[in-house]
Legacy VTK file of the C-alpha trace (Angstrom):
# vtk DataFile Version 3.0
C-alpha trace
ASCII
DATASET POLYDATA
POINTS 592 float
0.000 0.000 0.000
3.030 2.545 1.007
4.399 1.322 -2.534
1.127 2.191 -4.288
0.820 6.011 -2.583
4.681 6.939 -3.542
3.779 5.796 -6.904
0.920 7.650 -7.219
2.417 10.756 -5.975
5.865 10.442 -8.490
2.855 10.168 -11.304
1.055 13.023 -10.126
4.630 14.870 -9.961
5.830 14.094 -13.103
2.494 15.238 -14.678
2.713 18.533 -12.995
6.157 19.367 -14.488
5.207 17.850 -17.933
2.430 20.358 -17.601
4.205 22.937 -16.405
6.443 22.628 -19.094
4.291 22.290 -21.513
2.516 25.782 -20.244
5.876 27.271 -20.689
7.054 25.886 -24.264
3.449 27.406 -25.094
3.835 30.209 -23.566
6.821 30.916 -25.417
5.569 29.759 -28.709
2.843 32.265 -28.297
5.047 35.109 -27.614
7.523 33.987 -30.326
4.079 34.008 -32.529
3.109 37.600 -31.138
6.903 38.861 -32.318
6.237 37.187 -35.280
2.994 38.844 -36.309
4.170 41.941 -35.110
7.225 41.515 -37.003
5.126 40.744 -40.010
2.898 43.832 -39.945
5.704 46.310 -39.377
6.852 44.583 -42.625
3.499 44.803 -44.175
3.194 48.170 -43.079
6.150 49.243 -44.397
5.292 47.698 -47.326
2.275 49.979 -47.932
3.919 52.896 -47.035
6.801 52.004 -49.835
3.636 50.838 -52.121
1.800 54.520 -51.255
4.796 56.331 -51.502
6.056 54.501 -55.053
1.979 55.408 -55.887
2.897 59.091 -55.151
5.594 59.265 -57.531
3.883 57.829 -59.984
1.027 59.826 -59.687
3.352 62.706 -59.656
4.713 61.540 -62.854
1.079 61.097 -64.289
1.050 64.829 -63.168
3.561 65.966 -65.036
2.415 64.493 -68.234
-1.331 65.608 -67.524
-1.736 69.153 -66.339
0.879 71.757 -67.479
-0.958 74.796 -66.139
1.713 75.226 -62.657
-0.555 76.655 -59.981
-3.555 73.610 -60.645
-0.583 71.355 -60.930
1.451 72.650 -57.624
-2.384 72.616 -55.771
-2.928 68.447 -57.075
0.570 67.841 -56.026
0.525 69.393 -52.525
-2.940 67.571 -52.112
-1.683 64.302 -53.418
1.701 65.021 -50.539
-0.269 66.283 -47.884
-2.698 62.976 -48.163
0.314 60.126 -48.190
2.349 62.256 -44.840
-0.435 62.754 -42.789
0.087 66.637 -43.211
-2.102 69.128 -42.387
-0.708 71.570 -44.846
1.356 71.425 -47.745
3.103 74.151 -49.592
5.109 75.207 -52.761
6.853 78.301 -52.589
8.206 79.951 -56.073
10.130 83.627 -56.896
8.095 85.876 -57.525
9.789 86.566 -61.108
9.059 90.518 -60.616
9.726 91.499 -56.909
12.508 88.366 -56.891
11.289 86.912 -53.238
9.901 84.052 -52.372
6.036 83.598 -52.380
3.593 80.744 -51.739
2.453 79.855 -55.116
0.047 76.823 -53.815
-1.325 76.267 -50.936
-3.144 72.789 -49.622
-4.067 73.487 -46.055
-7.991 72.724 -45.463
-8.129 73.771 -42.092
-6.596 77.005 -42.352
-7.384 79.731 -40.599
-6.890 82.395 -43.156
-3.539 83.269 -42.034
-1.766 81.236 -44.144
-2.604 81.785 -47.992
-1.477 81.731 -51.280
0.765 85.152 -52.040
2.384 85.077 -48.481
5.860 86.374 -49.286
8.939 84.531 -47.172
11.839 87.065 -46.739
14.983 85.489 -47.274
15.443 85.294 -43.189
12.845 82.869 -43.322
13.125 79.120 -43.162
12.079 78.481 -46.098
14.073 81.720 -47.529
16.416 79.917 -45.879
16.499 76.646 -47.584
15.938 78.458 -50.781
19.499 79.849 -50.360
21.174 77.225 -49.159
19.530 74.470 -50.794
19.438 71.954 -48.079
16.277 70.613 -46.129
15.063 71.636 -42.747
12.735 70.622 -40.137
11.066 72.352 -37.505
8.953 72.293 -34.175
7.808 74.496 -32.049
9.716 74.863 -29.060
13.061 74.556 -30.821
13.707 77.802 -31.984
11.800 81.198 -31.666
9.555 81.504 -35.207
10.519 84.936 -37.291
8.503 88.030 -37.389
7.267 87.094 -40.703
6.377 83.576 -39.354
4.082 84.218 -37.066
1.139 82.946 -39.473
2.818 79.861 -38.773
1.743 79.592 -35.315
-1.694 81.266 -35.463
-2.688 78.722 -37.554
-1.190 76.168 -34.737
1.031 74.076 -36.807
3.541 72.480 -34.317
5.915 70.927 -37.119
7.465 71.267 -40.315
9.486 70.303 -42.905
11.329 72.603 -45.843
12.987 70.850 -48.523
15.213 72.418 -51.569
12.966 71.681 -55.303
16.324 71.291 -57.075
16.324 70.518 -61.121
20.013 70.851 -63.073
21.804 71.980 -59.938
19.745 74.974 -59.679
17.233 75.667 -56.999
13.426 76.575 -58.453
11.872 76.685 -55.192
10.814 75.129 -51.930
8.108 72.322 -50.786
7.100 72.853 -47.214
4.919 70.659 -45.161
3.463 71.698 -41.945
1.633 69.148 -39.021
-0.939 70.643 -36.427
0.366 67.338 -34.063
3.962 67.966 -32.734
5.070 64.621 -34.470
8.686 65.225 -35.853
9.850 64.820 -39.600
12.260 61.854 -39.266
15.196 61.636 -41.266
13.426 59.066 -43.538
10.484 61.236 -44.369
13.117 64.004 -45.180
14.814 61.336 -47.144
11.289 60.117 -48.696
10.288 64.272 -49.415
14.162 65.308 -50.981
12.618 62.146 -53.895
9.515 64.269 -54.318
10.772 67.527 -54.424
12.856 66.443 -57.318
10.097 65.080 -59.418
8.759 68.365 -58.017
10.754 70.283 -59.112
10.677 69.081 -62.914
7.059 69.490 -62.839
7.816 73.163 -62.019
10.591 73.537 -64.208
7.924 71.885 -67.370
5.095 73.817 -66.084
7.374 77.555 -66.002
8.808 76.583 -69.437
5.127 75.816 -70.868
3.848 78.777 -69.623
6.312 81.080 -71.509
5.932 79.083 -74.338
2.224 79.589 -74.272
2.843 83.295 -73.025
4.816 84.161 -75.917
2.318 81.584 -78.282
-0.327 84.125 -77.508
1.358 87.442 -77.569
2.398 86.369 -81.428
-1.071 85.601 -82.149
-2.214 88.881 -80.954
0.262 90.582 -82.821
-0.539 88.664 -85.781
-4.366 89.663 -85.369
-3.553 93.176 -84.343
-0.825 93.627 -87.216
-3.695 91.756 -89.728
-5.878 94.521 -88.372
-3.272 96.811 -89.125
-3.201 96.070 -92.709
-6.840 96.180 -93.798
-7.025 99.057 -91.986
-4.185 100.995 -92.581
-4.508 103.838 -95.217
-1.103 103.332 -96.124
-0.350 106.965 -96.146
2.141 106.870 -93.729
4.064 109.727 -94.859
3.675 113.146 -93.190
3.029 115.466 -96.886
3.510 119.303 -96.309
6.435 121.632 -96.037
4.242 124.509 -94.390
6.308 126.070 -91.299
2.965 125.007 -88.798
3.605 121.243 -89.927
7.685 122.141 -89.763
6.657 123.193 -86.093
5.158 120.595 -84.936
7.981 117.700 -86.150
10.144 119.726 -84.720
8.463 118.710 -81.673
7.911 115.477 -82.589
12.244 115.323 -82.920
12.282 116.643 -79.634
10.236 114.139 -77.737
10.597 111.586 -79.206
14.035 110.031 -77.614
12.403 109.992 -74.455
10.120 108.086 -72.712
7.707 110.758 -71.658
4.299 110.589 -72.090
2.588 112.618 -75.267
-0.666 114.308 -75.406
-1.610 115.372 -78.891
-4.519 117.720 -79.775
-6.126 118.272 -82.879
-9.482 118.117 -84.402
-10.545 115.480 -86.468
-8.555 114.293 -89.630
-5.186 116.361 -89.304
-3.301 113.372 -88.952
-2.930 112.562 -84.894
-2.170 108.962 -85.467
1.073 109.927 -87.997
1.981 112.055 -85.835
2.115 109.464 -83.008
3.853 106.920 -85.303
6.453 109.305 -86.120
6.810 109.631 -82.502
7.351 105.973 -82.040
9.603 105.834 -85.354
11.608 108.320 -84.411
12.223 106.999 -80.382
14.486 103.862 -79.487
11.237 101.343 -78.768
10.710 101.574 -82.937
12.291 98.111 -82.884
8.939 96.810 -80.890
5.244 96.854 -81.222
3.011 100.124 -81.915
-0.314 99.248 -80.473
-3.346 101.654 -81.393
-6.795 101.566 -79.505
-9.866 103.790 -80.178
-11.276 104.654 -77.014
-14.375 106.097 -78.686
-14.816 102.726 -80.546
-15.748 100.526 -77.694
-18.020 100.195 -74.639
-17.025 100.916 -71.324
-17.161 97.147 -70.770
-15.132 96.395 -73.277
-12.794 99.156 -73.685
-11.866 97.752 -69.861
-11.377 94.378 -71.257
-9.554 95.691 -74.425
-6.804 97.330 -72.806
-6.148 95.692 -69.692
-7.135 92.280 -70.548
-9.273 89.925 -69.087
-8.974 85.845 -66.891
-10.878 83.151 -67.953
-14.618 83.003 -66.640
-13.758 86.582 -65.798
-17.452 87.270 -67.188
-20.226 85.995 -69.727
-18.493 84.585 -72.663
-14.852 84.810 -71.045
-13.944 81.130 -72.388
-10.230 81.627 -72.762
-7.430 84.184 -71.045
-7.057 87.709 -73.085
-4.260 89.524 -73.043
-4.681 93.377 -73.078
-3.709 96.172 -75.434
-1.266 97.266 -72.408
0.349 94.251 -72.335
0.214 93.635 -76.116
2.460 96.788 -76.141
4.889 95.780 -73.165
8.165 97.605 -74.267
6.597 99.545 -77.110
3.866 102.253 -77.506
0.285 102.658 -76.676
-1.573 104.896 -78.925
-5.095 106.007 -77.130
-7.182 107.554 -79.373
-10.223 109.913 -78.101
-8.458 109.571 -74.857
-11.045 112.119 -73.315
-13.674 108.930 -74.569
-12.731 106.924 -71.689
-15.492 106.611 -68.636
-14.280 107.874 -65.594
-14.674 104.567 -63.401
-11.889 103.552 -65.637
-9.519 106.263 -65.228
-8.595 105.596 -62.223
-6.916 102.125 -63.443
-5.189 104.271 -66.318
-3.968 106.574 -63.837
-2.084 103.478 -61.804
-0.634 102.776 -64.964
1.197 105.581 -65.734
1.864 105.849 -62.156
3.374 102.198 -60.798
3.858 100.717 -64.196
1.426 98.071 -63.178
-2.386 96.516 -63.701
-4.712 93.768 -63.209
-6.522 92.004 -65.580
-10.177 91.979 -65.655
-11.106 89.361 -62.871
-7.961 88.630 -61.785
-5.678 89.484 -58.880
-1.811 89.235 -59.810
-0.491 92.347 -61.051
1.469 92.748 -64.155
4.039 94.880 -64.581
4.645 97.010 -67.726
6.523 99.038 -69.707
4.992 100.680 -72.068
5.280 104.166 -73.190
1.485 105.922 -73.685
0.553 108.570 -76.058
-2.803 110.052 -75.990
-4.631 111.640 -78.575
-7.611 114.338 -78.588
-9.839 116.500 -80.817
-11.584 117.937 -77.415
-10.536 120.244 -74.463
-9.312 118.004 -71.711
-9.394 120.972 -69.198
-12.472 122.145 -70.036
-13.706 118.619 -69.208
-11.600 118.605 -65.790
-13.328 121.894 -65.203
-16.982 120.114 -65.715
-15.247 117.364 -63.902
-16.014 115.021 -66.850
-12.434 113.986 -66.578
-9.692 113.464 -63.918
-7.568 115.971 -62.782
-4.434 113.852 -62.067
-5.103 112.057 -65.316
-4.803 115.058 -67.412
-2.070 116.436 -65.453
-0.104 112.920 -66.057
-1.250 112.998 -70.164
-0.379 116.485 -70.666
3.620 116.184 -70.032
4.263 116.990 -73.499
1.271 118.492 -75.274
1.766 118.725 -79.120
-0.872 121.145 -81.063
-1.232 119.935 -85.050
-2.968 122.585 -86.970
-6.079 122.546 -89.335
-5.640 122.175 -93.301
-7.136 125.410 -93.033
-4.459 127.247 -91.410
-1.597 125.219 -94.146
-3.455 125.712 -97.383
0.239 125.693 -99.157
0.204 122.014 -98.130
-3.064 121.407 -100.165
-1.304 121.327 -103.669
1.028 118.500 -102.152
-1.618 116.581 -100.375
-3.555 116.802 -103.767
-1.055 114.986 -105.717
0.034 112.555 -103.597
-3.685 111.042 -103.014
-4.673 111.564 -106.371
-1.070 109.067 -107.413
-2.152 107.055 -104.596
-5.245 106.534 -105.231
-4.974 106.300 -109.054
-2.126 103.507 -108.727
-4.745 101.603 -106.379
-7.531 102.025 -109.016
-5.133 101.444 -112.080
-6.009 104.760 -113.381
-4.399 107.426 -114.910
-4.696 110.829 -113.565
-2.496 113.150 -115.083
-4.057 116.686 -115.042
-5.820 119.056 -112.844
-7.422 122.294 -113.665
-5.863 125.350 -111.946
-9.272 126.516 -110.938
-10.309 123.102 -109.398
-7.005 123.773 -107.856
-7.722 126.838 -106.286
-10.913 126.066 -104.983
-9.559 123.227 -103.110
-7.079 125.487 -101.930
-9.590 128.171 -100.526
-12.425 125.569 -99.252
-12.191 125.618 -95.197
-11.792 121.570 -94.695
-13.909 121.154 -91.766
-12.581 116.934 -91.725
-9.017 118.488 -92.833
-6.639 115.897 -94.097
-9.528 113.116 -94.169
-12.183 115.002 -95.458
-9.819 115.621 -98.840
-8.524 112.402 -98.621
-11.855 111.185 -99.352
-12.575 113.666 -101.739
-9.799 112.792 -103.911
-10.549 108.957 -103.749
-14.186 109.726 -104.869
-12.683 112.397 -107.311
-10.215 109.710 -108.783
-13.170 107.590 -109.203
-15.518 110.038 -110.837
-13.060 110.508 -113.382
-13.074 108.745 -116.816
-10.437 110.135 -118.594
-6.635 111.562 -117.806
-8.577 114.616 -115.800
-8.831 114.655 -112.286
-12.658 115.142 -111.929
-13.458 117.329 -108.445
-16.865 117.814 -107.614
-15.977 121.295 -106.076
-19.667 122.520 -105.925
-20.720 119.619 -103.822
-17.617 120.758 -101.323
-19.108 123.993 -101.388
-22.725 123.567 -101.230
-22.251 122.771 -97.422
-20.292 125.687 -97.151
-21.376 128.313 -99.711
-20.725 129.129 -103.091
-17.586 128.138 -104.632
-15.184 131.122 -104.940
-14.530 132.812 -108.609
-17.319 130.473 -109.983
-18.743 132.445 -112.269
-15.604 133.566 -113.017
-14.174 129.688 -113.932
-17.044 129.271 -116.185
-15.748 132.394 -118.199
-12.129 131.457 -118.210
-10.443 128.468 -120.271
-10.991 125.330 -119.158
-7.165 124.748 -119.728
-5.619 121.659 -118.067
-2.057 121.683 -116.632
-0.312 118.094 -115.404
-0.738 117.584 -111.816
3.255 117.253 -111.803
3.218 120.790 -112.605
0.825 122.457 -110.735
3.197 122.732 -107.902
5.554 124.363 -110.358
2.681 127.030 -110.528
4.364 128.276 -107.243
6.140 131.079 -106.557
9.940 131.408 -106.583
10.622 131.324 -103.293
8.992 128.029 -102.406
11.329 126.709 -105.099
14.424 128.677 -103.085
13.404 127.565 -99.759
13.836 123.744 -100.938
16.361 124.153 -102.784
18.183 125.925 -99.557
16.132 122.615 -97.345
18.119 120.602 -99.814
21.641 122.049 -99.264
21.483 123.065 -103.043
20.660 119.261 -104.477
17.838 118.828 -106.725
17.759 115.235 -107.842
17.840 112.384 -105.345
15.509 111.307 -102.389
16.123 114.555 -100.139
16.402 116.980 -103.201
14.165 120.061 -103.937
12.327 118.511 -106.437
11.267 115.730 -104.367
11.245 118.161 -101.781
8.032 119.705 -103.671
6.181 116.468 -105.082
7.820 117.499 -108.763
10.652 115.171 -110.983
13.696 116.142 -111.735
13.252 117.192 -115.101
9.576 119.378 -114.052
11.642 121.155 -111.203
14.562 121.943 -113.513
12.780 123.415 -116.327
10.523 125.389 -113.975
13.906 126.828 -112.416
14.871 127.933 -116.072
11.712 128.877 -116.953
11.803 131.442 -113.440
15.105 132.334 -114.014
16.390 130.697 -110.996
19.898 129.366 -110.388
21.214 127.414 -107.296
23.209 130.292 -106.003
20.119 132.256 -105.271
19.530 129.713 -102.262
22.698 131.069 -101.015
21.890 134.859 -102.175
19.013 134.950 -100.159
19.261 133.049 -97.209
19.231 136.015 -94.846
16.114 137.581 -96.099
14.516 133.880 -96.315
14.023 131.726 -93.265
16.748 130.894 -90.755
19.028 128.817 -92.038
19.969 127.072 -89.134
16.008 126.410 -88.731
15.864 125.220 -92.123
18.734 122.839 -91.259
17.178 121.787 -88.378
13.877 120.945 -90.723
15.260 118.812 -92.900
17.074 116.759 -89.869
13.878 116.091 -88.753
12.351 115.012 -91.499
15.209 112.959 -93.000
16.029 111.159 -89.664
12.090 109.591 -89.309
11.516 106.612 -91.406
8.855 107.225 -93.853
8.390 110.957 -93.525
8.934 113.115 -95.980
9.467 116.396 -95.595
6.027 117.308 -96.422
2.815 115.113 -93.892
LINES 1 593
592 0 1 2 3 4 5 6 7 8 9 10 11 12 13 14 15 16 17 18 19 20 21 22 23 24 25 26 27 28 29 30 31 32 33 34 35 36 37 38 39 40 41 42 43 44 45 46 47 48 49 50 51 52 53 54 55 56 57 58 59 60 61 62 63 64 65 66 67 68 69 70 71 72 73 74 75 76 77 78 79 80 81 82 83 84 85 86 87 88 89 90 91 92 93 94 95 96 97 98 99 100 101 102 103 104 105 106 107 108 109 110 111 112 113 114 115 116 117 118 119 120 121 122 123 124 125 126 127 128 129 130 131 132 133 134 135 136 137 138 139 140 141 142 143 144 145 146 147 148 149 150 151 152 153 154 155 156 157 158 159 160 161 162 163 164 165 166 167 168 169 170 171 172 173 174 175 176 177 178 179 180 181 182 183 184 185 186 187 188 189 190 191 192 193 194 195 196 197 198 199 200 201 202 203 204 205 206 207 208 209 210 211 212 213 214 215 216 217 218 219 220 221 222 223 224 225 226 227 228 229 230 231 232 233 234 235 236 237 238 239 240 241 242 243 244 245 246 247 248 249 250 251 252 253 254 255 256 257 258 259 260 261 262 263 264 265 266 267 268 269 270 271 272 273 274 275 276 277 278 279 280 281 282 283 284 285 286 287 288 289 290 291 292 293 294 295 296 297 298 299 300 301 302 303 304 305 306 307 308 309 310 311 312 313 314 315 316 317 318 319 320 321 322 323 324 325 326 327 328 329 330 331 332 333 334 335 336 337 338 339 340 341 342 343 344 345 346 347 348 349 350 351 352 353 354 355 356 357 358 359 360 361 362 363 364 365 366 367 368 369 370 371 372 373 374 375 376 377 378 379 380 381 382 383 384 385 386 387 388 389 390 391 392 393 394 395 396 397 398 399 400 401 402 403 404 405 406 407 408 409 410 411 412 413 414 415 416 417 418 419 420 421 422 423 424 425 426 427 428 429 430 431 432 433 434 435 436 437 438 439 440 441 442 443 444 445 446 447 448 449 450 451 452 453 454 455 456 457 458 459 460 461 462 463 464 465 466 467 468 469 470 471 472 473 474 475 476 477 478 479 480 481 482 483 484 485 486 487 488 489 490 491 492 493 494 495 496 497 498 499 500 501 502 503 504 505 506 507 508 509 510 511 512 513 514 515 516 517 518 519 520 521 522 523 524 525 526 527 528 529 530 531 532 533 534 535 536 537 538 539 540 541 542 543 544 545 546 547 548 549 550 551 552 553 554 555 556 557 558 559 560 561 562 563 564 565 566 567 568 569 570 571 572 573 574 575 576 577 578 579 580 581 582 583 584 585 586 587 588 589 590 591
């Protein structure tokens, strides 16, 4: 029996350790299992971060091949960063390419505050301004460091952490990406690691997008060239040359030689049809922007709406019908001129924005918020009293005051009627060569009528005249209808008179040699004694060679008598100065 119980009890002992060590290899196992599976989804874990983050790149690649407009681009890629590092806000910061500092281009941040927004400039004391300069990354939290002055957005919005890291392409820095955390959860070096990979692919993405848009920036300034220049042509009178010799036209180009080396604004008064636009060409012509763009706008021609839209330009969706970006007459003319027509035409709401113009040298476009800087030189043009406007306060003050730097005053054809002859001639050729006619005579008395009607349209009104004249006429005459001219006016002078006298014809080429003497002295002196050639007398006058010479005979007039009677004729030094003026400006003779 005493065999049986210590049997019993070496069984029961035995059992207890087999158990007990079975409890422990378990026990083990399990936590050798627990390690394991831990183990496991650390790897797995890591796995989908590497999956996510290979995901990012590629999508950032897609990016690049998808959307080359930078700001929507720079907003999807801070979205698609901010998502896969559980971010609060992401950031790209560019140069601004005017002011030179860095600016927040794109913002993804959609708890913010308001403090932090697109347009934020970062000084170069900044942290990112910082690792903009430098061009290595850096991380921040709060606590660390005191934040800068400029910063302080930073910590309104309560971010706690953050991360700036160089956007590098062809060993040149484009920018910085920035990512901010409202937790106080560090960047660790393999985020920064993870982040320097995306701000590469970053960075060619910005370095596509900035070449695309200048591309497409200087796509669309040719095509509005192309457009405006098409304009241009058909309609473009193709009269560029200032006609006239007349010491009130010699006047006013000596002004026009005066101003135009500068860069100061031009106001030029005149009524209607005596030539305000030539006069601003030659202006251009004549000044050291010739090599660029002459832009022209009618500010009579348009709407308030659109005259707004016209010259400063308008976004997309900026209104009804805005489908596409339009680029303005302002900065159509970047580095040029800007002719405004009817300048008193424009509505006072938008004179104001003209005003900052001249001003800063900047605008907006219509419906949008970046300003664009310009450089454009402006010359106004008006057949109405600006300061009797200002007076009726019809127009601004400081607008006028800014126009009128350099006023120039063109006269009526009524007050150069020595210029009609010239003006005559060279429309009726004009206009004959377009028609493939041949004009070759005038009548001296159709002449002089022309001569002594008043012009009310001046240059225009016989402009027309003489196309409807050259049309009128079937044969080798120049037809006028003088008593229509004068119908409106009165009788036609010496018309009884004309009916009386011979209808005798004379060549157009000669009615100028109907002249007196001393027109043919004063270009002969103009022309430093020359007669034949491009700056001679005779061309000078409108007359060939051969016309001029035989008229000289025919008045007894020699070359010396330039000479003999310079000091009772015009200054010579005057005369000189003249015939610079008009010799020096591309396509002006010395007569429009």
């Amino acid at each position: 029996m005493s065999w049986f119980s210590a049997s019993r009890r070496r069984a029961e002992r035995l059992l207890t350790e087999a158990r007990n060590h079975l409890e422990l290899r378990v026990a083990e196992r399990t936590i050798e299992l627990k390690e394991t599976n831990k183990e496991l989804q650390e790897i797995h874990a890591e796995l989908r971060r590497e999956k996510d983050r290979l995901k990012l790149l590629l999508d950032l690649n897609n990016s690049l091949v998808s959307n080359l407009e930078l700001r929507d681009l720079l907003r999807e890629i801070s979205a698609s960063v901010r998502r896969l590092m559980q971010c609060d806000s992401v950031g790209v910061n560019l140069p601004d390419p005017e002011i030179g500092e860095l600016k927040l281009f794109a913002l993804d941040f959609p708890g913010a505050k308001g403090f932090l927004r697109e347009g934020v400039l970062r000084p170069p004391d900044s942290l990112a301004g910082r690792v903009f300069s430098t061009g290595e990354p850096v991380t921040f939290r709060v606590g660390e460091a005191p934040l800068s002055v400029e910063e302080a957005d930073f910590e309104r919005e309560g971010l706690q952490a953050a991360c700036w890291v160089p956007l590098i392409s062809r060993a040149r820095v484009l920018g910085v990406l920035g990512l901010s955390r409202v937790e106080a959860t560090p960047f660790s070096p393999d985020d920064v690691s993870f982040l320097m990979q995306v701000a590469n692919q970053v960075a060619i993405a910005v370095e596509n997008a900035l070449a695309y848009g200048e591309i497409t920036g200087l796509k669309d300034k040719l095509a509005q060239e192309k457009l405006y220049l098409e304009d241009e042509i058909r309609t473009n009178a193709n009269f560029e040359e200032v006609v006239g010799t007349s010491p009130a036209l010699q006047r006013v180009l000596k002004l026009v030689e005066t101003v135009a080396p500068t860069n100061s604004t031009v106001l030029i008064c005149g009524e209607t049809g005596t030539g305000k636009e030539l006069i601003a060409r030659a202006i251009h012509n004549l000044s050291p922007r010739s090599p660029k763009t002459f832009v022209k706008l009618n500010c009579a021609a348009l709407p308030a709406g659109l005259l707004e839209s016209e010259l400063f330009g308008h976004e997309k969706g900026a209104f009804t019908g805005a489908i596409a970006q339009h680029m303005g007459r302002l900065e159509l003319a970047n580095q040029g001129t800007l002719f405004l027509d009817e300048v008193g035409e424009i509505p006072l709401e938008l004179q104001p924005k003209l005003l900052r113009v001249l001003q800063e040298r900047e605008f907006e476009r219509l419906g949008g918020t970046r300003p664009i800087r310009t450089d454009v030189r402006l010359i106004a043009a008006t057949n109405r009293d600006l300061a009797a406007m200002v007076q009726e306060q019809k127009f601004r003050a400081d607008l006028f005051f800014r126009l009128n730097v350099f006023p120039v005053e063109l006269p009526p054809l009524r007050e150069r009627p020595e210029d009609i002859p010239v003006l005559v001639r060279h429309f009726a050729e004009e206009f004959s060569r377009r028609m493939n006619r041949t004009i070759e005579s005038i009548s001296l008395e159709t002449m002089n009528a022309l001569c002594q009607y008043s012009w009310p349209g001046n240059i225009r009104e016989l402009q027309n005249v003489i196309e409807r004249s050259v049309i009128l006429s079937s044969g080798p005459s120049l037809n006028v209808p003088v008593a229509e001219l004068f119908s409106r006016t009165g009788p036609a002078p010496g018309n009884d008179q004309a009916q009386a006298k011979s209808t005798r014809r004379t060549p157009v080429r000669s009615i100028l040699a109907e002249v007196d003497g001393d027109q043919i002295i004063r270009a002969l002196k103009e022309a430093d004694g020359r007669v034949g050639g491009p700056g001679g007398a005779a061309a000078r006058l409108g007359l060939k060679r051969t016309t001029f010479v035989t008229r000289m005979k025919k008045l007894g007039i020699e070359r010396s008598h330039a000479s003999e009677r310079d000091g009772a004729g015009t200054d010579a030094s005057d005369s000189a100065d003249n015939s610079a003026v008009l010799n020096s400006y591309t396509n002006v003779s010395p007569s429009k």
